[in-house]
N, C-alpha and C positions, 0 to 999 in steps of 0.2 A: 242169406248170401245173394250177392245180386250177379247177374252173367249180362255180358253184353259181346255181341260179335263185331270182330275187330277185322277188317280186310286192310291190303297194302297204305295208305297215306294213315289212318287212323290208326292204326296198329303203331304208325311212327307217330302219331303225335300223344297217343295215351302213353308211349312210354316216355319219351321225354317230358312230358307233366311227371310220372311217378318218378322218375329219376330227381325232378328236381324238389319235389315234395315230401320223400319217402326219408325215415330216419336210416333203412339203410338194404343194401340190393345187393343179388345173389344170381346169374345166370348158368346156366348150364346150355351149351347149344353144341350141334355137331359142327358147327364150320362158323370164320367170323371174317369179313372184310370190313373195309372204310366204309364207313357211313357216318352220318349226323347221330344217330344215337352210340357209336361210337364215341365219336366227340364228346358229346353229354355224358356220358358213363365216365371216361377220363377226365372228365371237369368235376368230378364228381366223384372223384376214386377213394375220396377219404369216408365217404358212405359203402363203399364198397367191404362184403363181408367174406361171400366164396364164389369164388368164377370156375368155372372148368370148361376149354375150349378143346375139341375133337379136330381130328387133324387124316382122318381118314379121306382116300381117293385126292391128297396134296390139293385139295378145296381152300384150306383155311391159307389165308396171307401174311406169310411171315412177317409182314412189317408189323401186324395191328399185334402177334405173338411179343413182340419184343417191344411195341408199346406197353401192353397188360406185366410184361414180365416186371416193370418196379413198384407192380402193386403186390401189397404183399397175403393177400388172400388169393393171387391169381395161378391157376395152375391146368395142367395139358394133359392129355391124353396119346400116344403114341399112335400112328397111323396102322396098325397090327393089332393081332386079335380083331374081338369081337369089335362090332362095328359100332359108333357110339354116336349114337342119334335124336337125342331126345333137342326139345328145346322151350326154355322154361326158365321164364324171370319173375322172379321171386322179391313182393316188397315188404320191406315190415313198415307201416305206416304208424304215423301219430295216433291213429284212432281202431287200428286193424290191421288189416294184411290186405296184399291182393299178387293177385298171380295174372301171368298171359301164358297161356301153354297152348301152343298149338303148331303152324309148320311153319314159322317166320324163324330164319337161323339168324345169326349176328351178319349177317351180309350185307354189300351194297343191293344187291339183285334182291332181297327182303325189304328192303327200308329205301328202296332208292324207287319204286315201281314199276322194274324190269318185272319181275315175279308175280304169277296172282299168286296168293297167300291167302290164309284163313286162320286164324285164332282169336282165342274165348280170352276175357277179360273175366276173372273172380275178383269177388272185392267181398269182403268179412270179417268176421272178430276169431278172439278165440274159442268160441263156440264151435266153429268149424272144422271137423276134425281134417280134412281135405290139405287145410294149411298146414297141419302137423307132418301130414303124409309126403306132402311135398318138402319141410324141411328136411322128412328125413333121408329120402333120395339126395335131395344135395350135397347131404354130408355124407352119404355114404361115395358117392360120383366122386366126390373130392378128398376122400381118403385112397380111391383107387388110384387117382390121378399124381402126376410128379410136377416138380418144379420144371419152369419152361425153361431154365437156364442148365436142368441137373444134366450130369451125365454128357454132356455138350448137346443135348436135346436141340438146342436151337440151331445151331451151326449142323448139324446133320441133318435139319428139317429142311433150311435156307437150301443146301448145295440140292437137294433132290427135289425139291419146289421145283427152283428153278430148270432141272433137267426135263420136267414132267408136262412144264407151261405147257410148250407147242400141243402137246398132247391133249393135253386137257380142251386146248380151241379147237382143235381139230372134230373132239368129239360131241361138240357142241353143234358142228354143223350134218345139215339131212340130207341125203342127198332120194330122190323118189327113184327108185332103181324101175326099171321094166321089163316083164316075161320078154322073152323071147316072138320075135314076129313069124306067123308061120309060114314052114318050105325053109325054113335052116335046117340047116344038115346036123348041127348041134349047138347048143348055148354054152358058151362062157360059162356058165353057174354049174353045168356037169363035169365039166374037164377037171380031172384030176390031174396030177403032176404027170402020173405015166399016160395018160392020155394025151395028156397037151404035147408031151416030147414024141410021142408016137407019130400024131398026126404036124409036127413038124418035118418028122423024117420021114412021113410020108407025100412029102409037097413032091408033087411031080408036074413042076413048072420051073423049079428053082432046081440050083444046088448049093445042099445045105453049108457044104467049106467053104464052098465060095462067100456065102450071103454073110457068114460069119465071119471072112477074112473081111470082108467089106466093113463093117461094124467094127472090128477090132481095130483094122486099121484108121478109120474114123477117130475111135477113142484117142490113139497114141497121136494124132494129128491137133487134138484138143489139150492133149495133155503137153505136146513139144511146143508147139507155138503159142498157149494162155489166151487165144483167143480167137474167132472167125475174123476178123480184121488183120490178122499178125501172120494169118498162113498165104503162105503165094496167092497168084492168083488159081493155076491148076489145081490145087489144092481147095480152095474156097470151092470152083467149079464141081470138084468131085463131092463136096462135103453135100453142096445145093444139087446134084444132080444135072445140071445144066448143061452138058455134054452135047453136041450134036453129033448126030447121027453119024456124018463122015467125020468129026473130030478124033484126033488119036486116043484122047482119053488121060488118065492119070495111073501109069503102073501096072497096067496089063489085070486092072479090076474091071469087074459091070457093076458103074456103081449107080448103074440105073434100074438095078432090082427092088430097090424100096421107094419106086417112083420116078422116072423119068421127066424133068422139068426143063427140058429144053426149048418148051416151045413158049412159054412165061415172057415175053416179050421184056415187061415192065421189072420182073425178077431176077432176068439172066442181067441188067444191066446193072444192079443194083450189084449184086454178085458181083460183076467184072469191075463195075468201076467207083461203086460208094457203099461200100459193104458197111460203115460204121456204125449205122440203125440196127440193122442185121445181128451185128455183131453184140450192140449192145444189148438187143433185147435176148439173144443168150446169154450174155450174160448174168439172166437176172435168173435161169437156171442152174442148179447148184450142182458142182460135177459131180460129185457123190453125196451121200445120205438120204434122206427123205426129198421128195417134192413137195411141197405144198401145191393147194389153189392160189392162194396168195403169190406163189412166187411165177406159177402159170401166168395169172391177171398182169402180172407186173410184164410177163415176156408178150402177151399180147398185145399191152398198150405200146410197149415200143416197134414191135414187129407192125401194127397197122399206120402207124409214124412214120416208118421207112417208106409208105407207098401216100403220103399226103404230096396229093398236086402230080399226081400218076394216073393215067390213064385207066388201069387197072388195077383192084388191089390184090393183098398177094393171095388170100383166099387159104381153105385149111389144107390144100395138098400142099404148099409151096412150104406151109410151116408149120406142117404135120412130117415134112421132107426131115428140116432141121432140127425138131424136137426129138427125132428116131438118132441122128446122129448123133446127136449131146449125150443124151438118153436114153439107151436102147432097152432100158430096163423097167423104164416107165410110158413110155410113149411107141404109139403102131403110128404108121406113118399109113394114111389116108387117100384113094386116088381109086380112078372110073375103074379099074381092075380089082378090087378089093371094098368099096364103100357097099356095096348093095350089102354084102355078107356079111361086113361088121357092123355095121350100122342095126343088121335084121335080126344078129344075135343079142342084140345090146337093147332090142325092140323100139329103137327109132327107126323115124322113116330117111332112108338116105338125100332125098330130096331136100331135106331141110336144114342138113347137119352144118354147119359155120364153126368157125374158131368162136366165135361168143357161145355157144352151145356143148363146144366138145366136150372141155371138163366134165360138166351132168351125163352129159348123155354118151361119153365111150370112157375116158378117164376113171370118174369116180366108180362103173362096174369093173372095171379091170380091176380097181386096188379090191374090190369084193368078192375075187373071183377065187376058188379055190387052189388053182395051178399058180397062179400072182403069189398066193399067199405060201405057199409051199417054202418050207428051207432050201438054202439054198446046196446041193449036193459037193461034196469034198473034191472033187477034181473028176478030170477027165472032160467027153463032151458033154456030158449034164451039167456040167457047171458052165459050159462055155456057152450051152443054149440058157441055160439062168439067165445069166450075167446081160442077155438080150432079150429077154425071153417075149416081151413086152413086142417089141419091134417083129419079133419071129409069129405072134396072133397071127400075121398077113398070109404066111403059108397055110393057115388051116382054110380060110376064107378068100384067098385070091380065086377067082375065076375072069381070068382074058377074054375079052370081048369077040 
C-alpha cells in the first residue's frame, strides 16, 4: 500500500483526479460547503455510492445539503447527539482502492486554502484489509444517518442555520483581552452581578434615579422621534450633552453626568446645526438586540465623516457620549473623569485609547465580563440598572479631577 501526505492545494487536486478516475466515491465528513471539489463530486454524482454529511455546531451550508439531496445515496446526520466528525473519501478504483482520511472536511475553508490541513492519501488492492475497515464504517455512518429531505430535516436545518450565521462569525473572531493594570480598585473580570449593582449603588458622586431617569429618558426620545436628526434641537443638545453651563437645560435633567460635551467647539455645531452625520452613523446602531463590531465599524466611519473639513474631530468622549445614549446596555461613555479607571481595569493605557481602538480594548472585555453576562433580573431596580448596566461601569470607576 502506498501513503502519500496530502496538505491544502494538493489534497484539492488528488481528489479531483480520484473523483474523475475512480469507478465510484463515498464520503463521510463532519461539515460540507461550496468548493470545487464539490462541484466535481456533483458532476460526477452518478459515481457517487454513500455520502453522509454532519451537521453539528450549523457548520455545514444548507445549500450544498439540498444540492446532494437528489443524489440518491446522499444522506445527513442531525445536528444532536453525539458529535459526528470523522472525514474520509473513499475510492473504489479501476485497479484498487484508495482512501484520504485525515482533517480536510467537504468545506470551502479545506479546499479553498483558508485552513492548514493535513491528510494521508492510501492507495491499494484488496489485499488491504484497512480498505475493508473503512467500507465498513461507511456503511454503518450511513445506516445511522437519514434522508436530507425526511422528516422536513431540511427546512428545520435551513430556518436555524440561518438564525445561528451571526453567531457562528462572531465566534470566529479573537479578541486579546488584558489583565488588569495595577492600583485598580477592581477588574471587570471579578464583578459579579451583586457586585457590579453594589458598587453602582455605591457611586457617591452621582445619583443613581437621577442617572437612570437620564438614560430612560434618552431611550424614549430615540424610540419617539426614529432618529438624532428628527428630535428638536434641545432634545439633540441633551441627547449630545452639549448644554452650557448657564444654559436652562432640557426638563429639569443633568444630562451632563455621562460626560459633559459643552466645550466640543466643532460638536456642539454639528448637534445644533447639521446633525445628519451624527444621526446617521447611529443609526447603523441597532436599537435593540445584539451589537456587533460590524455594526460599531459601520457607526464610526460615519461619525468620523461628520467631522471631515473640521477643525477638530469628534474624538471617543463626544461618541462614546452618543453610543451611552442609543445603548446603555452596551456602551460606557468615556471622558477625563472616568478613562484612567476604565481604561486601567480593561488594562489599556488610557493615553492611547481612540474610537479605532475602543471596540478591542473596552468593548469586547465588557461583553467578557461576568456582570455584562448575567441574566437580566425580572423587575424592579435590578433590571433598571440591567437595562443600562453598560453605561452605569462609569459609577464604579469615575474619579473627578
Amino acid at each position: 500500500m502506498k501513503l502519500k501526505v496530502l496538505t491544502e492545494k494538493k489534497a484539492t487536486t488528488a481528489l479531483k483526479q480520484l473523483i474523475e478516475t475512480c469507478s465510484s466515491y463515498s464520503v463521510t465528513v463532519a461539515w460540507a460547503g461550496a468548493n470545487e471539489v464539490v462541484n466535481d463530486m456533483l458532476g460526477a454524482k452518478s459515481k457517487l455510492w454513500k455520502m453522509v454529511i454532519g451537521t453539528h455546531m450549523y457548520q455545514t451550508d444548507p445549500a450544498v445539503l439540498r444540492l446532494f439531496s437528489e443524489c440518491q445515496g446522499a444522506r445527513c446526520l442531525p445536528p444532536s447527539g453525539r458529535l459526528f466528525h470523522p472525514k474520509l473519501y473513499y475510492f473504489e478504483m479501476p485497479d484498487g482502492y484508495a482512501a484520504v482520511v485525515g482533517s480536510h472536511n467537504l468545506t470551502g475553508g479545506a479546499f479553498g486554502g483558508k485552513n492548514i490541513e493535513l491528510s494521508t492519501l492510501l492507495q491499494g488492492t484488496a489485499k488491504d484489509n484497512i480498505f475493508e475497515e473503512l467500507r465498513c464504517f461507511i456503511n454503518s455512518s450511513w445506516d445511522s444517518a437519514e434522508d436530507i429531505h425526511e422528516g422536513n430535516f431540511l427546512f428545520s436545518y435551513e430556518a436555524q442555520y440561518r438564525a445561528n450565521k451571526d453567531k457562528l462569525r462572531e465566534l470566529n473572531k479573537f479578541h486579546r483581552l488584558k489583565k488588569p493594570r495595577s492600583g485598580i480598585k477592581v477588574s471587570t473580570f471579578d464583578l459579579t452581578w451583586a457586585s457590579f449593582v453594589h458598587g453602582v449603588k455605591s457611586d457617591g458622586h452621582h445619583n443613581l434615579d437621577g442617572r437612570l431617569a437620564v438614560l430612560e429618558r434618552a431611550a424614549s426620545l430615540f424610540f419617539d422621534r426614529g432618529s438624532f436628526e428628527a428630535m428638536l434641537r434641545p432634545e439633540r443638545k441633551a441627547i449630545a450633552g452639549t448644554f452650557g453651563v448657564n444654559e436652562l437645560g432640557f426638563e429639569d435633567l443633568d444630562w451632563a453626568w455621562f460626560g459633559g460635551m459643552s466645550g466640543q467647539g466643532d460638536f456642539k455645531n454639528l448637534v445644533n446645526e447639521s446633525p445628519r452625520m451624527l444621526s446617521k452613523a447611529l443609526d447603523r446602531i441597532p436599537s435593540d438586540g445584539k451589537v456587533s463590531e460590524d455594526d460599531f465599524e459601520a457607526f464610526s466611519k460615519c461619525f468620523n465623516s461628520a467631522f471631515r473639513n473640521k477643525t477638530h474631530r469628534g474624538g471617543i468622549a463626544t461618541a462614546s457620549r452618543l453610543l451611552v445614549m442609543k445603548r446603555p446596555d452596551f456602551f460606557v461613555g468615556v471622558n477625563d473623569a472616568n478613562k484612567r479607571g476604565i481604561c486601567g481595569a480593561f488594562g489599556a493605557a488610557h493615553t492611547t485609547l481612540t474610537l479605532d481602538n475602543y471596540w478591542e480594548r473596552i468593548m469586547a472585555p465588557i461583553q467578557n465580563s461576568p456582570w455584562w453576562l448575567a441574566p437580566r433580573p425580572r423587575s424592579g431596580l435590578a433590571a433598571r440598572i440591567w437595562d443600562n448596566r453598560a453605561a452605569l461601569l462609569d459609577s464604579i470607576y469615575y474619579e473627578p479631577n
